[in-house]
C-alpha positions in Angstrom: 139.7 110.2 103.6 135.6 109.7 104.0 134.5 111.9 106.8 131.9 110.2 109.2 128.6 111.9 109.8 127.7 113.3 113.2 124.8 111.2 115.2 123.4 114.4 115.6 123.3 114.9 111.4 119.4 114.5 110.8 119.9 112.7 107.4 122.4 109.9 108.6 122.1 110.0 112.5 121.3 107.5 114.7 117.3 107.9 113.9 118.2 106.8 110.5 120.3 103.8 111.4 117.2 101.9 112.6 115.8 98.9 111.1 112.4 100.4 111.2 112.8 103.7 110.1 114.5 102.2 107.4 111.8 99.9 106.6 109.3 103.4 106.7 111.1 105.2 104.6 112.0 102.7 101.5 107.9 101.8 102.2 107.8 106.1 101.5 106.7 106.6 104.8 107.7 110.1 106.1 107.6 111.5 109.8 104.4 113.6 108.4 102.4 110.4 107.4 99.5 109.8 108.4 100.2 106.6 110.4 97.8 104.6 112.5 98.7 101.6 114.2 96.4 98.6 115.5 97.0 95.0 117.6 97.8 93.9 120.8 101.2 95.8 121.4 99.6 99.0 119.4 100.1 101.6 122.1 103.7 100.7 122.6 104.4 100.8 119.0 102.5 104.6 119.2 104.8 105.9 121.3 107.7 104.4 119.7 106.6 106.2 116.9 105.9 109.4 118.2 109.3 109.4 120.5 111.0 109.0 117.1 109.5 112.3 116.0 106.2 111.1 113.5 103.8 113.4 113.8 100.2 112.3 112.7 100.1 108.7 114.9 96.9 106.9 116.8 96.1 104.0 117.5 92.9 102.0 115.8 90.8 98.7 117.4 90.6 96.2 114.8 87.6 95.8 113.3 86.3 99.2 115.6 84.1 100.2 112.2 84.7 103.1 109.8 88.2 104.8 110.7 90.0 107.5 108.1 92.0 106.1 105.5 95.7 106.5 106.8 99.1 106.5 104.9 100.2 103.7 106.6 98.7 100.5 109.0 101.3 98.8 111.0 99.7 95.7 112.7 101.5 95.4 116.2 100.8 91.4 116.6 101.4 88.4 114.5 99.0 87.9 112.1 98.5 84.0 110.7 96.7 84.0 107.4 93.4 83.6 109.3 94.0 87.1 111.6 95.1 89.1 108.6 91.9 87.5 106.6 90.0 89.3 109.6 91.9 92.5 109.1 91.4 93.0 105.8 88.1 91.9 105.5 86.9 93.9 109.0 89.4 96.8 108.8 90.8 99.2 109.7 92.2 100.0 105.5 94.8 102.1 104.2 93.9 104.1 101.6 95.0 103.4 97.5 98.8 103.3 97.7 99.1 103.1 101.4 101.3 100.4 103.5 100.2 97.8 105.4 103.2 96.8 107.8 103.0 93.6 109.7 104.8 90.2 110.9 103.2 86.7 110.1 104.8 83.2 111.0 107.0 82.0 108.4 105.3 79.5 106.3 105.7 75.9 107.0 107.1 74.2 103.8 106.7 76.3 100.1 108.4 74.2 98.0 106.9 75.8 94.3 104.4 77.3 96.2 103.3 80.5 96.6 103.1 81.7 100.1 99.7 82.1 101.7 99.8 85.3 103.2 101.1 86.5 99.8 97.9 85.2 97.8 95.6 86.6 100.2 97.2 89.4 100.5 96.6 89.8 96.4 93.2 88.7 96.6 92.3 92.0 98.8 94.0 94.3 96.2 97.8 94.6 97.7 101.2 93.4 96.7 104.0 93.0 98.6 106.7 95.0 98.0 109.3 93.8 100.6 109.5 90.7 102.8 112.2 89.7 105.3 112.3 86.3 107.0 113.6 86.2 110.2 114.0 83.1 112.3 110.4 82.6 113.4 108.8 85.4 111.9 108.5 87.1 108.3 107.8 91.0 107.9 106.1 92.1 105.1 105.2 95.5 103.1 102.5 95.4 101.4 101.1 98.4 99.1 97.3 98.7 98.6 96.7 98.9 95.0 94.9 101.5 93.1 91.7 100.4 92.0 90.6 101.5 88.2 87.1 103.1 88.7 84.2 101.1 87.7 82.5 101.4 84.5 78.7 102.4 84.5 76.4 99.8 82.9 75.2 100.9 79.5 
């Protein structure tokens, strides 16, 4: 007989039943991450964060100049591949192997395509790791790349 684990059980509770945290975690995102978030619905996803016990969250204008490098960027708006262009080209980054969390519209028709947000997405040194389409919306984790050092000229 399997016993069922307590809500209160820190490592199977309630907090780790959520979509998001879920997300977080497989995207190695712990509650001691250095997290900023940035968009229109930033400072609610703040305290949503921090009322779920991560420690190290602010929030960060887009394009607001040179920030720190976090862990992980969640983008609280809907980025089409003309917002996200902005973002990645304006800031703020995650640092080499960071996340970059974020919702775009799904893309119109694909066929043997790939999708848009996915190329550009490459382009600007990330690959998605995860993507989940929803009905209007997909959400994707993205991991910024390590970049191999450049070479001095000779």
């Amino acid at each position: 007989m399997s016993q069922e684990p307590s809500p209160k059980d820190s490592s199977s509770g309630l907090l780790s039943s959520d979509p998001l945290i879920s997300l977080l975690e497989r995207a190695h995102v712990t509650k001691s991450s250095l997290i900023r978030v940035t968009g229109s619905s930033g400072l609610s996803a703040m305290l949503w964060l921090c009322r779920h016990g991560y420690e190290q969250v602010g929030y960060l204008r887009p394009g607001a100049g040179p920030h720190e490098q976090p862990d992980a960027l969640i983008v609280a708006h809907t980025c089409d591949e003309a917002t996200l262009q902005n973002l990645l080209l304006t800031g703020p980054h995650v640092r080499e192997g960071g996340a970059l969390v974020f919702q775009s519209p799904l893309p119109r028709v694909l066929a043997f395509r790939a999708d848009p947000i996915h190329r550009l997405l490459k382009s600007f040194g990330y690959a998605v790791e995860e993507c989940h389409h929803g009905q209007r919306r997909e959400l994707h984790v993205a991991r910024r790349l390590y970049q191999a050092p450049l070479k001095q000229a000779a």
